[in-house]
C-alpha positions in Angstrom: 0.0 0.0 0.0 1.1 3.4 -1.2 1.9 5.7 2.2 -1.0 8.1 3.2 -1.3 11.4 0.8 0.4 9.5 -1.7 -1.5 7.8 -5.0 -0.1 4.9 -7.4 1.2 5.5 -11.2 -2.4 3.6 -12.3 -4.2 5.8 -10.1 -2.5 8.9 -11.3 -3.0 8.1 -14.7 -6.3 8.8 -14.8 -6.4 11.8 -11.7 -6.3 15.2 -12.8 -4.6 18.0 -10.9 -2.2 17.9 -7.9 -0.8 14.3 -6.6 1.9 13.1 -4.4 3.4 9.8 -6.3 6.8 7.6 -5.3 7.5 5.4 -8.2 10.9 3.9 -10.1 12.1 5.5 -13.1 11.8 3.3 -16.2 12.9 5.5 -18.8 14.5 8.9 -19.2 14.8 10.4 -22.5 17.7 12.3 -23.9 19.1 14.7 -21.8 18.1 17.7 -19.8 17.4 20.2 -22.5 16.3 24.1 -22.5 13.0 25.2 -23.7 12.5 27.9 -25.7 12.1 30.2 -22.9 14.2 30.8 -19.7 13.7 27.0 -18.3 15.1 23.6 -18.5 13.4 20.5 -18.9 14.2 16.6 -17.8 11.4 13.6 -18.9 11.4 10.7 -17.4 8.7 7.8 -16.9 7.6 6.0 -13.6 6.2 3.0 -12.9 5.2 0.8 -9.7 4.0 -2.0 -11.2 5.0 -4.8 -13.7 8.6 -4.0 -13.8 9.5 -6.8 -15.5 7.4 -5.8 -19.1 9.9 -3.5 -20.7 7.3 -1.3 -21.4 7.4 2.5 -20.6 4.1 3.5 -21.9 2.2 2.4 -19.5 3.7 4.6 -16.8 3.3 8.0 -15.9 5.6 10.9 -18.0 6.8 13.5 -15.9 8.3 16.7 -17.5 10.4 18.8 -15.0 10.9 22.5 -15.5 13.5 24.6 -13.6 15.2 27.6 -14.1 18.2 26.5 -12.2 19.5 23.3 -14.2 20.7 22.2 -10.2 17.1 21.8 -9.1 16.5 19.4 -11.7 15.8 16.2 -10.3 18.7 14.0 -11.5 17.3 10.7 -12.3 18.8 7.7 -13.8 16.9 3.8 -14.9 16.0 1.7 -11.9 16.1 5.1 -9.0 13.2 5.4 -7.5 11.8 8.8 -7.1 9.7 10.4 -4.0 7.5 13.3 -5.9 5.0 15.9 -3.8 2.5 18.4 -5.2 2.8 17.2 -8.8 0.4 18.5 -11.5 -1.3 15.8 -13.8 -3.1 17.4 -16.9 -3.6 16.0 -21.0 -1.7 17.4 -23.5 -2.7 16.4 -26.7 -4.9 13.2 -25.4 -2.5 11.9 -23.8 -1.8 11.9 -19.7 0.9 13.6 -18.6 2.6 14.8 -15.2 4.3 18.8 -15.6 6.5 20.3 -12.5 6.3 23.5 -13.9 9.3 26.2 -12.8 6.9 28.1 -10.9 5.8 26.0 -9.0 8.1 23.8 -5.8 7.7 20.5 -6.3 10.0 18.8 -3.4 11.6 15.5 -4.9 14.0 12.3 -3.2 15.6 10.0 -5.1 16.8 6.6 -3.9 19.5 4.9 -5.7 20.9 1.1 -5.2 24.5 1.0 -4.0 27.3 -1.0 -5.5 27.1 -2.4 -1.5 23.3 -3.8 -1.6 24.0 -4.3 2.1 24.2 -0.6 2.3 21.4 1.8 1.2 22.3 5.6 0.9 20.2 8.7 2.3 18.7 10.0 -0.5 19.3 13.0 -2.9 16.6 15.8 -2.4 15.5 18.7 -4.0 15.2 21.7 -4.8 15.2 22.3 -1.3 16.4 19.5 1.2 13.6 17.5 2.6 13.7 14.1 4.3 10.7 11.6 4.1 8.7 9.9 6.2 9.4 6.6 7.7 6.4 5.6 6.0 7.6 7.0 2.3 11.0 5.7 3.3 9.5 2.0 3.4 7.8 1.8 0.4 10.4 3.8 -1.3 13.2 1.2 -0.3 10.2 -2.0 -1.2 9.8 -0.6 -4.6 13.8 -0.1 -4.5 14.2 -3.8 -4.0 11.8 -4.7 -7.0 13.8 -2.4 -9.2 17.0 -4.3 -8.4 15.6 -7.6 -9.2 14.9 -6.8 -13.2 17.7 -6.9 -15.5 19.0 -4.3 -18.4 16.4 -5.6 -20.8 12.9 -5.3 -18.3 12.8 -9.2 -17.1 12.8 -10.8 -14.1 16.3 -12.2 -13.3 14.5 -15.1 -11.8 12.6 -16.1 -15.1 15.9 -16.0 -16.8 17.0 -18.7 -14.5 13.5 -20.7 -15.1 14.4 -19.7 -19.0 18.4 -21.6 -19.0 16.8 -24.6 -17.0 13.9 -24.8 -19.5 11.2 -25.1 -16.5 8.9 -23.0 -19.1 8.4 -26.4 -21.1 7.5 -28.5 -17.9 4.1 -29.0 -17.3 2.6 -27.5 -14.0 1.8 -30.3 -12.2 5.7 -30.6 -11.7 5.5 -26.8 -10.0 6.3 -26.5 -6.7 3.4 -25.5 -4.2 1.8 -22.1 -4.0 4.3 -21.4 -7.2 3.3 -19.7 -9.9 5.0 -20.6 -13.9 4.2 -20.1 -17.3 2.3 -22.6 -18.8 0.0 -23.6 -22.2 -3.9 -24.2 -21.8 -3.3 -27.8 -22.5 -1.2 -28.8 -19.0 -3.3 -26.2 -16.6 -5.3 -28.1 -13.6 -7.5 -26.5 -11.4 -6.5 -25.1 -7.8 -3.1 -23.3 -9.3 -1.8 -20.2 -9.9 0.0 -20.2 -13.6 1.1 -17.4 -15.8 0.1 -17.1 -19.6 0.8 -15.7 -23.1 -2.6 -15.3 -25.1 -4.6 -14.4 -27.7 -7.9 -12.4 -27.1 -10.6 -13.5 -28.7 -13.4 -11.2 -26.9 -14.1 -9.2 -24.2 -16.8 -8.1 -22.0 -17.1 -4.6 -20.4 -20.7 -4.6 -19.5 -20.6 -5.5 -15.8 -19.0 -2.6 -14.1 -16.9 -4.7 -11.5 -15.6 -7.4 -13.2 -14.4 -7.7 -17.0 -14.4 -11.3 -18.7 -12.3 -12.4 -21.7 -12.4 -15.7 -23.3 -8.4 -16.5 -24.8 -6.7 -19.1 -26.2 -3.1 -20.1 -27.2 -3.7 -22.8 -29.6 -3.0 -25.7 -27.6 -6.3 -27.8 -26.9 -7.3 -29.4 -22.8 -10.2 -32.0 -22.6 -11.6 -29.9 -19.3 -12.4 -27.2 -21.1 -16.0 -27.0 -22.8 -16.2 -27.6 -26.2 -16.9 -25.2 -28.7 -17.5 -27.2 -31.5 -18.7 -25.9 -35.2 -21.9 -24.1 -35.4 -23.6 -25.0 -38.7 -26.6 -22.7 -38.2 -29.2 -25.3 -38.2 -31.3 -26.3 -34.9 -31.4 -29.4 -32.8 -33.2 -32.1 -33.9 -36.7 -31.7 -33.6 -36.2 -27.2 -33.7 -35.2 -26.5 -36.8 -35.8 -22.9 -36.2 -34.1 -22.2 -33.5 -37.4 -21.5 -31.1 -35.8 -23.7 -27.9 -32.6 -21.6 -28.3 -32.7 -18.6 -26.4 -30.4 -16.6 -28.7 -28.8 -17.3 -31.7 -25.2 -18.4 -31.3 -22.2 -15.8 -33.0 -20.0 -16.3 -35.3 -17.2 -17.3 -33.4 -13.6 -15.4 -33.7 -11.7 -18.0 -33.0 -10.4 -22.0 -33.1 -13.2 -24.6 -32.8 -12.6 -27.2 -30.1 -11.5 -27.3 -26.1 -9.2 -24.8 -26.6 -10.7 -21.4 -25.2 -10.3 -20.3 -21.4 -12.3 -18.1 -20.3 -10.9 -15.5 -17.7 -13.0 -13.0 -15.2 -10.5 -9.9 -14.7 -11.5 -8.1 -10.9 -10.2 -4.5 -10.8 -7.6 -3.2 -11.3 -7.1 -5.9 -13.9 -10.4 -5.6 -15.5 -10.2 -1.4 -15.5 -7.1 -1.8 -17.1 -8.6 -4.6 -19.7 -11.6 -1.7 -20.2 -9.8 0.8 -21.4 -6.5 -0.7 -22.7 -7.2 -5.0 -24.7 -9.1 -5.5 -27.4 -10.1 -9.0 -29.3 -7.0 -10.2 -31.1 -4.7 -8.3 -28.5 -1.9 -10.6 -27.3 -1.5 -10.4 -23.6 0.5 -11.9 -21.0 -1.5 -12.7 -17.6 0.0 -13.3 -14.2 -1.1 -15.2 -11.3 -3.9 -16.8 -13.0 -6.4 -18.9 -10.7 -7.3 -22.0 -12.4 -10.5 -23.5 -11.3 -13.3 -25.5 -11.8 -16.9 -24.0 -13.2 -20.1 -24.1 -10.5 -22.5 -25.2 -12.9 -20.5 -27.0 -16.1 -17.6 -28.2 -13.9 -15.4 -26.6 -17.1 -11.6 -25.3 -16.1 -12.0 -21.1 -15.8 -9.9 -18.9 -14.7 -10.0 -15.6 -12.7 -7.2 -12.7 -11.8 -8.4 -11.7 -8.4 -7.1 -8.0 -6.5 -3.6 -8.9 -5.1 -4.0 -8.5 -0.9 -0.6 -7.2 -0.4 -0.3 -5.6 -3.8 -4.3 -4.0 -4.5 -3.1 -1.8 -7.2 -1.0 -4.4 -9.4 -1.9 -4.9 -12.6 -1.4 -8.5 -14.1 -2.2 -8.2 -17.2 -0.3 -6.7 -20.2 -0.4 -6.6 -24.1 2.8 -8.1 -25.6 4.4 -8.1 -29.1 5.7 -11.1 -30.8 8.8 -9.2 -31.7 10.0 -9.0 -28.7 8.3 -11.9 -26.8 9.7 -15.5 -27.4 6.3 -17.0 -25.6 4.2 -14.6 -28.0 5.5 -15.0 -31.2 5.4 -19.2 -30.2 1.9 -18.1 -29.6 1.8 -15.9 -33.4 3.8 -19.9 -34.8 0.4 -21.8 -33.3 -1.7 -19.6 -34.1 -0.9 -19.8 -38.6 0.1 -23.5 -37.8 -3.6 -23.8 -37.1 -5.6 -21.7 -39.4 -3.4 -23.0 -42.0 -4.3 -26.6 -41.5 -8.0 -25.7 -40.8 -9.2 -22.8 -42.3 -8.7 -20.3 -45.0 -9.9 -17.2 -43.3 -9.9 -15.0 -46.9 -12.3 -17.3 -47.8 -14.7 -17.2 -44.8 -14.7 -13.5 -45.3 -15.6 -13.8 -48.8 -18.4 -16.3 -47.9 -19.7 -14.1 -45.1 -21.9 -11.9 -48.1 -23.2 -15.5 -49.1 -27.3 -15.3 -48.4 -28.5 -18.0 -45.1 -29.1 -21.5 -45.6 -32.5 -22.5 -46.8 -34.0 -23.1 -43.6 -32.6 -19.5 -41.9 -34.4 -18.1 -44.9 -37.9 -20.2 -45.0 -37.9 -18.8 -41.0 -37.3 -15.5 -41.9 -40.1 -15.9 -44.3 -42.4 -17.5 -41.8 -42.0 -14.5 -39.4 -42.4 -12.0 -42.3 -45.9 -13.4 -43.3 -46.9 -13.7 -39.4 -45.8 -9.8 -38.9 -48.1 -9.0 -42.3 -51.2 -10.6 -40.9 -51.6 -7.8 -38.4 -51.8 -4.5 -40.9 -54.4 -2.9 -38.4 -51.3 -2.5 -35.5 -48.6 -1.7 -38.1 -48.3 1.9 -37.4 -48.0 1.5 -33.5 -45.6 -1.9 -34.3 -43.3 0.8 -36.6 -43.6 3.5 -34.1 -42.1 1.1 -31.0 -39.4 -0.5 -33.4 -38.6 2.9 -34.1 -37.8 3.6 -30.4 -36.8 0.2 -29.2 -32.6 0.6 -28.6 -30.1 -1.4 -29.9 -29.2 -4.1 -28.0 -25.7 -4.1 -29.6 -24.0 -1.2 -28.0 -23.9 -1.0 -24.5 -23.0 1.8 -22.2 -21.8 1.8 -18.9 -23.1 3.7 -15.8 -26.5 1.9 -16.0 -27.7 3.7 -12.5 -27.7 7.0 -14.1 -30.8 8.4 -15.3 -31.4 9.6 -18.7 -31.7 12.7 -20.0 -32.7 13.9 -23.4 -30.4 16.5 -25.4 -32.5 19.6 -24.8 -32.2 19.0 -21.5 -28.7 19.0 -21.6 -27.9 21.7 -23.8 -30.0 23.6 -21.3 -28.3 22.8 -18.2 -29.3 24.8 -15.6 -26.3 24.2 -13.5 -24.6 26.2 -15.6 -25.9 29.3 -14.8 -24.3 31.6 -11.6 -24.6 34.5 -9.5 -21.7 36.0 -7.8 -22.4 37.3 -4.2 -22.3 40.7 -5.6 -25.6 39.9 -7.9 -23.7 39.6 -10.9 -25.1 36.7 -13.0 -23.6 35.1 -16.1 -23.5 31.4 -17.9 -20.3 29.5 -17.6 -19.5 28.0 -20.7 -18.5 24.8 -19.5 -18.7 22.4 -17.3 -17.2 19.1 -16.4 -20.2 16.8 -16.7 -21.3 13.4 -17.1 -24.5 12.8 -18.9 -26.0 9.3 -20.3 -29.2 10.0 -23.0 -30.9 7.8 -26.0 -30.3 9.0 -29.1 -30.0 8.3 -32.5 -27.2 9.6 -35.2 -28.4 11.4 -38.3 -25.4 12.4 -39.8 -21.5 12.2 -39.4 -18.1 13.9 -40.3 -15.7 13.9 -42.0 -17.9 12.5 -44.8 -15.6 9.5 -46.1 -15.1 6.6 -43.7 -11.1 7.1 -44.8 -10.8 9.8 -42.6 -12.3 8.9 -39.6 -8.3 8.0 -38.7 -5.8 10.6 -38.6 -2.1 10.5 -37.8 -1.2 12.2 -34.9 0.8 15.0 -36.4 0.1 16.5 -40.2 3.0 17.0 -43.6 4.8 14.3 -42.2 5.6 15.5 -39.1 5.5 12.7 -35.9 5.4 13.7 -32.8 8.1 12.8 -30.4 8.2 11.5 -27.2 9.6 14.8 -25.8 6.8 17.3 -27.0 9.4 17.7 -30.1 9.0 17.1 -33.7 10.5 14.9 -35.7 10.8 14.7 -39.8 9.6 11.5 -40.9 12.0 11.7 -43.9 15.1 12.0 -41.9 14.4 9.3 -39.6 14.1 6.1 -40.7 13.4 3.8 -37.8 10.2 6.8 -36.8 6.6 5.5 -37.6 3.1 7.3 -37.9 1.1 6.8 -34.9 -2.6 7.1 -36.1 -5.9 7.9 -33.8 -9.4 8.3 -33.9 -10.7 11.1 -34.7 -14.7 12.2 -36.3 -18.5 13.8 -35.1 -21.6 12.5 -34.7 -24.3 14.5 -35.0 -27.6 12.9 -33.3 -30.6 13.4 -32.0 -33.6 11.9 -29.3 -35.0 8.9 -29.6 -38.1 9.6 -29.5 -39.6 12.7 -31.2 -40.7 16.0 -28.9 -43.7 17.0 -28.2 -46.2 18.2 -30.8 -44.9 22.6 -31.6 -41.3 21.7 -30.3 -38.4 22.0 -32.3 -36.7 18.6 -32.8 -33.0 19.4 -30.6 -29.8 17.9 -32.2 -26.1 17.9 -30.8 -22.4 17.1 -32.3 -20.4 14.5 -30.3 -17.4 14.4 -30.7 -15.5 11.2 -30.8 -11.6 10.7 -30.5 -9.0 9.2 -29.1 -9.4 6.2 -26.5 -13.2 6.9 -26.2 -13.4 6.1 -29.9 -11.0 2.8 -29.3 -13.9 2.0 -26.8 -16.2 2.3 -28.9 -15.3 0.8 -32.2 -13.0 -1.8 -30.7 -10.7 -0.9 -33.1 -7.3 0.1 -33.3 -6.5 3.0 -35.5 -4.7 2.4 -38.9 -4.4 4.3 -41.9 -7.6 3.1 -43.8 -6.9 3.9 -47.4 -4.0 1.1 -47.3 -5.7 -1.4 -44.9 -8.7 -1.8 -46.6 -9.5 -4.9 -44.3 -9.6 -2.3 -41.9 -12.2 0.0 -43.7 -14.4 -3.0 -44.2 -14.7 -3.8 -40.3 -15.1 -0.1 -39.4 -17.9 0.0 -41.9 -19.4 -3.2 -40.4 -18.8 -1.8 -36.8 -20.7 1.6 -37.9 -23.7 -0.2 -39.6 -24.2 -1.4 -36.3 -24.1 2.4 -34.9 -26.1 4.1 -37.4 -27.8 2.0 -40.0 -27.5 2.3 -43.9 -27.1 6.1 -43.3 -23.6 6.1 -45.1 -25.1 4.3 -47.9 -27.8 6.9 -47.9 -25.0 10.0 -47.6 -22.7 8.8 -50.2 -25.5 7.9 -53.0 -27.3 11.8 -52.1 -23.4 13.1 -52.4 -22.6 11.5 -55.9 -25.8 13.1 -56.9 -25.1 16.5 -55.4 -27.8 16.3 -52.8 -26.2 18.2 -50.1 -29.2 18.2 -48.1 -30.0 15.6 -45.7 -33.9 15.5 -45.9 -33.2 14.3 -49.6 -31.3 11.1 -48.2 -35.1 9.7 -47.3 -35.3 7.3 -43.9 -32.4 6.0 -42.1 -32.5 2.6 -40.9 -30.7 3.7 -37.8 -31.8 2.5 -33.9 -31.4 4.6 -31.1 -29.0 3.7 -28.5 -28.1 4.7 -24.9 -24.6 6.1 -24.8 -22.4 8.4 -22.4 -21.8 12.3 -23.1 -19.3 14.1 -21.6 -19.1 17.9 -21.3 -15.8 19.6 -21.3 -14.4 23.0 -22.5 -11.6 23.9 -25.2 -9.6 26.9 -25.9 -12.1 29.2 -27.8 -11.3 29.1 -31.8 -11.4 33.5 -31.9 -7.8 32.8 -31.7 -6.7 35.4 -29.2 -7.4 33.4 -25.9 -4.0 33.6 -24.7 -1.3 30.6 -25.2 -1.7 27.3 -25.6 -0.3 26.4 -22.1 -3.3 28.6 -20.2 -0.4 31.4 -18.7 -3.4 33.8 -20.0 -7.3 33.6 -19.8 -10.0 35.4 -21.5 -11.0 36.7 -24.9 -10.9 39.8 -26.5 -14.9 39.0 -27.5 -17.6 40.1 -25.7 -19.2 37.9 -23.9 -16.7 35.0 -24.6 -14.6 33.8 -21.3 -11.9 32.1 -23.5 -13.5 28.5 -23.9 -15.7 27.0 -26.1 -18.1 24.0 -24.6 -18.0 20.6 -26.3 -19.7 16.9 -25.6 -18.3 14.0 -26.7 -19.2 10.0 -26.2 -16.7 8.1 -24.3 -17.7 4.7 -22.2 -19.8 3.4 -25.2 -19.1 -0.2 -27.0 -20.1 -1.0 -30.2 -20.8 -5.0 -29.5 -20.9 -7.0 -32.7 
């Protein structure tokens, strides 16, 4: 447990303002530099948990300004860093912590000795300060941990596992209470095991608990069966009508060879916002057990007692994981000998089997019968929401857009009796509604790369010419508006409200469930965004891009929009207003030069939202 006053990296990640965090340094880039004004600037990244990933991304950044290049924090890999008062913002979408020169922010820095019987006092700044026994302890704990991972980010101990080859035993041959890497095919129930997997889906509805069904390619007879669905019923139900649902097209290998995992926080807060299906992950100190009803092996990743705010599960990359690219090897190795998946996605446009269609048919006629109801039966399918996105914060009430746009809340009186309208606030809304339009108009642009003319942006705030770097790559986001309306239409003389949401970012990763790529190359890509957004909105692209090759710009010539209403989340925040002299980017300066205009500009946008296909 973090020391009172004091918050971990995850937590910090997603606070905003002031925070006291003790963490160990993980990666420091370049040098201390000077910024175009009278300061100088050190980043570095920290991180209290999984040490042993190599990963950096997944801590917290910290930029340190000074105007004395002394008062700089002087941090190397593996020191572990005592930081008070520290400011946590978003800069360009991402989270970020700034310790501006202004401001005091008192540092300590513990560094292992050559001696690790001996541990030094630490080195303190910008004025001497020494910590409590309390930061002390943990300080030194997290100390320890550091020492324990090697140059390249692993464990020394699974090195030694590695050279005696204990990863290829199976875990019945484990020690007690120990926890190993193993496949799906030698875990037993009642042990704790580490794995490298594939995701094959994941589900955020439940707000406590995330489950993911994964596989590795290796099949185990205690596992339920997931055998090929043909489409047809069970003998005697040829339609279906004893099935409660229809069964999905499944995303992965037929056979005993999926696990599925429950993730407890933080695990499944991390899995929310950070794995999606086809993610490779590795999971530590997996529970294997049996099922209550099935008596099928499952899994579950429980809250650590003595560690509440670990994380045990990561996303890794077969080019630099030997257990996930064995997992990428399996993986071809079976869809090779199995299936040909170009041509299961070619088939997927083929029209149902005979009997799909004759029941299709049947409910048709039925529906036809009753032409005296038709009118009320449109008028509720209409307003009936889609089943297939779900949003999260189901306690919260509704409200409709008008009532949002409208908020009172927003407006205030001063104890002088002066009364204005903030133009912002930072709110939390959940409403039904439906989308009518979107943009930018072609689907190719709904990903952008983070930086424009071939400019990345670096690491370090910095740019860097694509051109002149080889080994630099495009990152590419989210980025497009919906523009929607209620679910159900106002009352008779009331204008019919409608609002842009805007959706970017890792609300719009959420949502989709898709990572961002450069759609007019991966046209794969542009084909399952397309799918994901017919789900979302209907045939109204269909509609939008036949009315735009005729020159119909406007959109009560596109005719009716097969789109259903959904529930979704709406956030309110406030950017920099666009009359573009609201003082600098960094906020030194606030106001506008406009009457009536208090330097920000309100804007809603849909984050916590899943498009579930």
């Amino acid at each position: 447990m973090v020391p009172p006053g004091y918050v971990d990296i995850t937590t910090a990640l997603y606070s905003r303002g002031s925070v006291n965090v003790i963490g160990v340094v993980v990666d420091v880039f370049g040098d201390v530099f000077r910024t175009g004004g009278s300061s100088v600037c050190i980043t570095f990244t920290l991180k209290d948990t999984n040490l042993e990933n190599g990963h950096s991304w997944d801590g917290l950044k910290i930029k340190y300004f000074n105007d004395d290049r002394a008062s700089l924090p002087p941090v190397k890999e593996r020191d572990v860093v005592v930081l008070q008062d520290l400011r946590v913002r978003t800069f360009n979408g991402k989270t970020i912590a700034v310790a501006s020169q202004h401001e005091r922010v008192p540092w300590a820095i513990y560094r292992q000795e050559s001696d690790a019987r001996t541990t030094a006092a630490p080195i303190s700044g910008p004025e001497p300060f020494e910590p409590s026994q309390l930061e002390k302890k943990h300080a030194l704990a997290l100390l320890k941990r550091a020492s324990s991972v090697d140059a390249t980010g692993h464990l020394r101990a699974v090195e030694t596992c590695k050279s005696s080859q204990v990863v290829q035993t199976s875990v019945s041959s484990a020690r007690p209470g120990g926890k190993q890497f193993a496949l799906i095919k030698d875990i037993e129930e009642r042990t704790y095991v580490i794995l490298v997997c594939e995701v094959l889906s994941i589900s955020v509805n439940d707000s406590e608990k995330v489950i993911i069904d994964v596989t590795d390619y290796t099949s185990n007879e205690s596992l339920s069966d997931d055998g090929a669905d043909d489409g047809d019923g069970r003998e005697g139900d040829s339609f279906n009508y004893l099935v409660p649902r229809p069964k999905r097209k499944r995303n992965g290998p037929l056979g005993r060879m999926t696990l599925r995992i429950t993730l407890w926080d933080p695990h499944a807060a991390f899995a929310r916002v950070n794995i999606r299906p086809n993610h490779f992950v590795h999971l530590n100190n997996v529970h294997i057990k049996r099922g209550r009803i099935y008596k099928n092996l499952e899994a579950s990743i429980h809250t650590d007692r003595h560690y509440p705010d670990k994380v045990c599960i990561t996303k890794v990359n077969p080019s630099n994981d030997e257990r996930a690219r064995a997992l990428l090897d399996r993986r071809k190795e079976y869809w090779a000998r199995h299936y040909n998946k170009d041509s299961e996605e070619d088939n997927m446009g083929k029209p149902a089997n005979s009997k799909k269609a004759k029941q299709t048919k049947t409910q048709k006629k039925q529906e036809n019968k009753n032409e005296e109801g038709q009118n009320l039966l449109e008028i509720r399918k209409r307003t009936r929401l889609n089943v297939h996105i779900k949003a999260m914060n189901v306690s919260i009430k509704c409200k409709r857009l008008e009532d949002i746009l409208a908020n009172e809340s927003h407006e205030y009186k001063t104890p002088e009796g002066i009364q204005y309208r903030l133009p912002f606030q930072n709110i939390c809304y959940r409403s039904d509604i439906r989308v009518v339009d979107f943009f930018p108009p072609n689907l190719e642009d709904f990903a952008v790369p983070e930086s424009d003319n071939g400019r990345l942006a670096a690491s370090d705030g910095e740019e860097l010419d694509a051109s002149s770097n080889p080994r630099s790559f495009t990152r590419w986001e989210w980025r497009f508006c919906l523009l929607v309306e209620n679910s159900t239409p106002p009352g008779p003389g009331v204008p019919k409200e409608r609002m842009r949401l805007y959706v970017s970012g890792p609300d719009a990763e959420c949502l989709l469930g898709l990572d961002p790529v450069d759609l007019r190359k991966k046209k794969t890509s542009l084909r399952e965004l397309k799918e994901k957004l017919f789900i979302l909105w209907g045939d109204l692209e269909e509609r939008k891009s036949r009315a735009v090759a005729e020159s119909k710009t406007d959109p009560q010539s596109w005719g009716p929009v097969s789109s259903v209403p959904f529930t979704c989340c709406i956030k309110e925040y406030g950017v920099r207003c666009s009359h573009g002299d609201g003082g600098d980017a960094d906020g030194s300066e606030f106001g506008c030069k406009h009457e009536g205009c208090f330097g920000w500009e309100r804007r809603l946008g849909m984050f916590q939202t899943t498009i579930h296909s």
